[in-house]
N, C-alpha and C positions, 0 to 999 in steps of 0.2 A: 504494500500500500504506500503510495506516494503521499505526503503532504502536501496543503496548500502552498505552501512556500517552494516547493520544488517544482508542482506541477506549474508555478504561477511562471518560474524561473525557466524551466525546458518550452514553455509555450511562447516566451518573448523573445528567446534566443532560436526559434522557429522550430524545434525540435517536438515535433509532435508525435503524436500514439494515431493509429487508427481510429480507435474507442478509447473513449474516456466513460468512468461510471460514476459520476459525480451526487453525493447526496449527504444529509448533512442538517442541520438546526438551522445552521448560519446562511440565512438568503444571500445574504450582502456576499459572500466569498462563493457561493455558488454561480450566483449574477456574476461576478466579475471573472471568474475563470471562465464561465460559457462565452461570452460578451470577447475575452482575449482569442478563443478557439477560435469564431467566428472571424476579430478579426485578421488572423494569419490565415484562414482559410479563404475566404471569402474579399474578392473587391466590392467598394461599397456600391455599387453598381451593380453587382451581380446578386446581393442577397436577395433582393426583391426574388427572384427568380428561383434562385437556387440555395435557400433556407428555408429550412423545414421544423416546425418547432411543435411537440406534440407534450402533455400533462397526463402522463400513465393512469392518474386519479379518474380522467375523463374518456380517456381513447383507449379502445384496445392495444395490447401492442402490435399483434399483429398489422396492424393499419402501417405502424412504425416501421415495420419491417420491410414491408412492401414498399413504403417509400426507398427506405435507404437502398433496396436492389436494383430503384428504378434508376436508369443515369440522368446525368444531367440533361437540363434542355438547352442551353441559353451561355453556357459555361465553360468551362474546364472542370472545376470544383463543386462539389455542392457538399451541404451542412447539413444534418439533422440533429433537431436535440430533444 
Protein backbone atom coordinates (compact mmCIF):
# COMPACT_ATOMS: atom_id res chain seq x y z
CA UNK A 1 0.00 0.00 0.00
CA UNK A 2 1.25 3.28 -1.00
CA UNK A 3 0.71 6.50 0.82
CA UNK A 4 -0.74 9.69 0.11
CA UNK A 5 2.52 11.27 0.02
CA UNK A 6 4.18 8.88 -2.22
CA UNK A 7 1.34 8.23 -4.49
CA UNK A 8 0.99 12.28 -4.57
CA UNK A 9 4.94 12.37 -5.37
CA UNK A 10 5.07 9.39 -8.26
CA UNK A 11 1.83 11.09 -9.81
CA UNK A 12 3.65 14.65 -10.21
CA UNK A 13 6.86 13.21 -11.34
CA UNK A 14 4.54 11.59 -14.06
CA UNK A 15 5.16 8.09 -12.94
CA UNK A 16 1.88 6.47 -12.99
CA UNK A 17 0.13 2.93 -12.06
CA UNK A 18 -2.55 1.72 -14.54
CA UNK A 19 -5.00 1.41 -11.60
CA UNK A 20 -5.19 3.26 -8.70
CA UNK A 21 -7.63 2.04 -5.76
CA UNK A 22 -8.02 5.11 -3.81
CA UNK A 23 -10.41 5.24 -0.70
CA UNK A 24 -10.40 6.64 2.52
CA UNK A 25 -12.28 9.27 5.30
CA UNK A 26 -10.30 12.03 3.90
CA UNK A 27 -12.21 13.72 0.76
CA UNK A 28 -9.83 16.48 0.53
CA UNK A 29 -6.79 13.80 -0.26
CA UNK A 30 -9.00 11.68 -2.32
CA UNK A 31 -10.10 14.84 -4.44
CA UNK A 32 -6.71 15.80 -4.96
CA UNK A 33 -4.87 12.65 -5.98
CA UNK A 34 -7.98 11.92 -8.41
CA UNK A 35 -7.86 15.69 -9.78
CA UNK A 36 -3.46 15.14 -10.13
CA UNK A 37 -4.25 11.52 -12.11
CA UNK A 38 -6.55 13.25 -14.20
CA UNK A 39 -4.33 15.86 -14.80
CA UNK A 40 -1.18 13.88 -16.17
CA UNK A 41 -3.45 11.81 -17.81
CA UNK A 42 -5.65 13.87 -19.56
CA UNK A 43 -5.22 17.43 -21.69
CA UNK A 44 -7.69 19.98 -20.44
CA UNK A 45 -9.22 19.64 -23.62
CA UNK A 46 -9.61 16.25 -23.81
CA UNK A 47 -11.55 15.56 -20.44
CA UNK A 48 -14.80 16.64 -21.66
CA UNK A 49 -14.40 13.79 -23.95
CA UNK A 50 -12.50 11.29 -22.42
CA UNK A 51 -13.26 11.30 -18.52
CA UNK A 52 -15.29 9.17 -17.14
CA UNK A 53 -16.28 9.40 -13.46
CA UNK A 54 -18.68 6.89 -11.81
CA UNK A 55 -19.82 6.66 -7.58
CA UNK A 56 -19.94 2.71 -6.94
CA UNK A 57 -22.66 3.86 -4.11
CA UNK A 58 -24.84 4.75 -7.30
CA UNK A 59 -23.69 2.77 -10.48
CA UNK A 60 -23.13 -0.80 -10.82
CA UNK A 61 -19.65 -1.56 -11.59
CA UNK A 62 -20.11 -3.30 -14.20
CA UNK A 63 -21.40 -0.16 -16.11
CA UNK A 64 -17.44 0.83 -14.94
CA UNK A 65 -16.03 -1.71 -16.55
CA UNK A 66 -17.50 -1.44 -19.61
CA UNK A 67 -16.58 1.86 -19.96
CA UNK A 68 -12.94 1.45 -19.18
CA UNK A 69 -12.71 -1.47 -22.08
CA UNK A 70 -14.26 0.93 -24.31
CA UNK A 71 -11.24 3.10 -26.19
CA UNK A 72 -11.16 6.24 -26.44
CA UNK A 73 -13.11 8.51 -28.97
CA UNK A 74 -11.66 11.85 -29.38
CA UNK A 75 -8.03 11.09 -27.75
CA UNK A 76 -5.18 9.24 -27.04
CA UNK A 77 -5.87 8.94 -23.26
CA UNK A 78 -8.85 8.49 -21.47
CA UNK A 79 -9.60 8.52 -17.43
CA UNK A 80 -12.17 6.65 -15.59
CA UNK A 81 -12.65 7.19 -11.88
Amino acid sequence: MTSYIEAKKDINRGKLSRVYLIYGMETYMIDDLTQSIVKQVLREDDAEFNLSQYDLRDTAIQVGLEDIETPSFFGTEKSSL
